[in-house]
C-alpha positions as CSV (number, residue, x, y, z in Angstrom):
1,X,-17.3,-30.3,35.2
2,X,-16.9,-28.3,32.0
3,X,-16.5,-31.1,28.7
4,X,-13.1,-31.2,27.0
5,X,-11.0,-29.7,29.4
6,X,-8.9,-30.8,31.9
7,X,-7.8,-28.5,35.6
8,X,-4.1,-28.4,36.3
9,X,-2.1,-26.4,39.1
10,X,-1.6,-22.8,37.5
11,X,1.7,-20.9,39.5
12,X,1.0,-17.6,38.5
13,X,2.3,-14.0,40.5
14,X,0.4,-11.6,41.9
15,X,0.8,-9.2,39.5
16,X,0.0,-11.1,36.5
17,X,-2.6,-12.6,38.1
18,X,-4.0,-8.9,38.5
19,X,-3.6,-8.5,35.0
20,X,-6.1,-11.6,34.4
21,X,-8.6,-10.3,36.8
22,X,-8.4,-7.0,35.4
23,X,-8.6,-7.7,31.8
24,X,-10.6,-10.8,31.2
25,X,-13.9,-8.9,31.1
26,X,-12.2,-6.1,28.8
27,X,-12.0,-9.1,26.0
28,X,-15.3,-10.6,26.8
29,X,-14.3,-13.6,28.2
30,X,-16.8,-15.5,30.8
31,X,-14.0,-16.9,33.1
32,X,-10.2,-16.1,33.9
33,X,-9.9,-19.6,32.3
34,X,-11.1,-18.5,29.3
35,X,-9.1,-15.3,29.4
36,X,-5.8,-17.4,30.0
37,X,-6.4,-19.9,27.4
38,X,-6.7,-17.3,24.6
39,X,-3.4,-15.8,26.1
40,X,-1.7,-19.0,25.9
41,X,-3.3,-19.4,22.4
42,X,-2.1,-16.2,21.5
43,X,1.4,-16.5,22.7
44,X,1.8,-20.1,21.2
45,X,0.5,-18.5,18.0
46,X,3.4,-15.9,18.0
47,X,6.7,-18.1,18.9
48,X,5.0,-20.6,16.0
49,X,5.4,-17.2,13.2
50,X,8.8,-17.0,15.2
51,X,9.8,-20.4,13.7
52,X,7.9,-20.3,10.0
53,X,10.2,-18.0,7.9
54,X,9.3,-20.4,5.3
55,X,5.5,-19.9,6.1
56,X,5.4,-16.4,6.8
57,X,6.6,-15.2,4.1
58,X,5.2,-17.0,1.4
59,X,1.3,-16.4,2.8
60,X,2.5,-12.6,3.1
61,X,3.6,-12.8,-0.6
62,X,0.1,-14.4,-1.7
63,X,-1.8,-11.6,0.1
64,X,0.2,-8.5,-1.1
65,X,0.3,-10.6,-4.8
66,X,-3.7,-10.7,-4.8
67,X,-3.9,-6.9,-3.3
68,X,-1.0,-5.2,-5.3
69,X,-2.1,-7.1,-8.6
70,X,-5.4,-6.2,-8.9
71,X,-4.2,-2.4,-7.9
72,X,-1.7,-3.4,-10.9
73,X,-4.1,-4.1,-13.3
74,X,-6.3,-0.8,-12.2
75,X,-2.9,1.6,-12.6
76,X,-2.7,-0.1,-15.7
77,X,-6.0,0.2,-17.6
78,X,-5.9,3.4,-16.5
79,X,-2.4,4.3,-17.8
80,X,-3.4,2.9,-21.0
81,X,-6.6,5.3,-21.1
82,X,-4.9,8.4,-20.2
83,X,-2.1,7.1,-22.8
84,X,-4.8,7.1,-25.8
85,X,-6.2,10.5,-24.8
86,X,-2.2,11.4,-24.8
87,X,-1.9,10.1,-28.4
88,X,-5.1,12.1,-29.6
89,X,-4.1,14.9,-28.3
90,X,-0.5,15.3,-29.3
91,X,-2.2,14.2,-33.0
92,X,-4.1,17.6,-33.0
93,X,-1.7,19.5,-31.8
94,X,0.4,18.1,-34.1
95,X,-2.0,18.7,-36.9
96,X,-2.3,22.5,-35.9
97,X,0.9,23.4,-35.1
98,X,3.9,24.6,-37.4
99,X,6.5,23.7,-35.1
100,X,9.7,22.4,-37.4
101,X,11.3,19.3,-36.4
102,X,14.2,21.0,-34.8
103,X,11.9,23.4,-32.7
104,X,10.1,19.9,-31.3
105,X,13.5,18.1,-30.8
106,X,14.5,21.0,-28.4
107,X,10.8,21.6,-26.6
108,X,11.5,17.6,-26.0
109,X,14.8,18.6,-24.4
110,X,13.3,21.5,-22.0
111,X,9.8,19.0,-21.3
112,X,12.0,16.1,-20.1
113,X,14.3,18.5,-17.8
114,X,11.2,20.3,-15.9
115,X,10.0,16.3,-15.6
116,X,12.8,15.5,-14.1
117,X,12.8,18.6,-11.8
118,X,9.4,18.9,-10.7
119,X,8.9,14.7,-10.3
120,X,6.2,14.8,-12.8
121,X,4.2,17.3,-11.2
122,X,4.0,19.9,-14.5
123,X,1.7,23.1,-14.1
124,X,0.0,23.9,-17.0
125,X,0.2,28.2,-16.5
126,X,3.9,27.5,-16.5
127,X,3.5,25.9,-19.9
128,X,1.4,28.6,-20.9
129,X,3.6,31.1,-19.8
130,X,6.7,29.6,-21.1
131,X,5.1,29.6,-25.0
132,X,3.7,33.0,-24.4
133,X,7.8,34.4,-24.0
134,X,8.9,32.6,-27.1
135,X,5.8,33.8,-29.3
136,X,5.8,37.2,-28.1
């Protein structure tokens, strides 16, 4: 007699009882008892999640709070790093150039449209090429 469990009457069909015999091995189980028991397990665990909207969710939250925030912070420390490189470089460009107010105020104008056009992806030869027309 095996401790801690009890034998009952199982009604099962043919067919799923095909199922049993042919899986139970597939997930390592030692007995078709053992198979069935992790299937009732299994099922019991999935009409519960049915039933805990209020449960569900809130565990979800905490799990994509913890793995969202500390991809968060990450985006973040490396915005602000790419953001001071930004700043130094716009400083000596700024320092070298002699670009007049109004000539900035409409590159601004032109920079924000190809933004806006390209989603963010801006290629620097176009740049290039752009600067190289108006110079020339």
């Amino acid at each position: 007699m095996v401790i801690g469990k009890e034998k009952f009457a199982l009604w099962i069909t043919p067919e799923a009882k095909r199922e049993v015999e042919t899986h139970y091995k597939q997930d390592n189980c030692k007995s078709q008892s053992e198979y069935i028991e992790k299937a009732v397990r299994f099922y019991s665990g999935y009409l519960d999640t049915k039933h805990a909207e209020t449960y569900l969710p809130r565990v979800l939250s905490d799990v994509l709070e913890g793995k969202l925030g500390s991809f968060g912070k990450r985006v973040g420390h490396l915005l602000f790093k790419q953001a001071v490189d930004q700043d130094i470089m716009a400083n000596l460009v700024a320092y070298l150039s002699n670009v007049d107010l109004d000539q900035l105020q409409k590159l601004r104008v032109r920079c924000v449209k190809n933004v806006k056009e390209t989603n963010g992806e801006i290629d620097f030869e176009d740049a290039f090429r752009f600067q190289k027309e108006i110079t020339e």
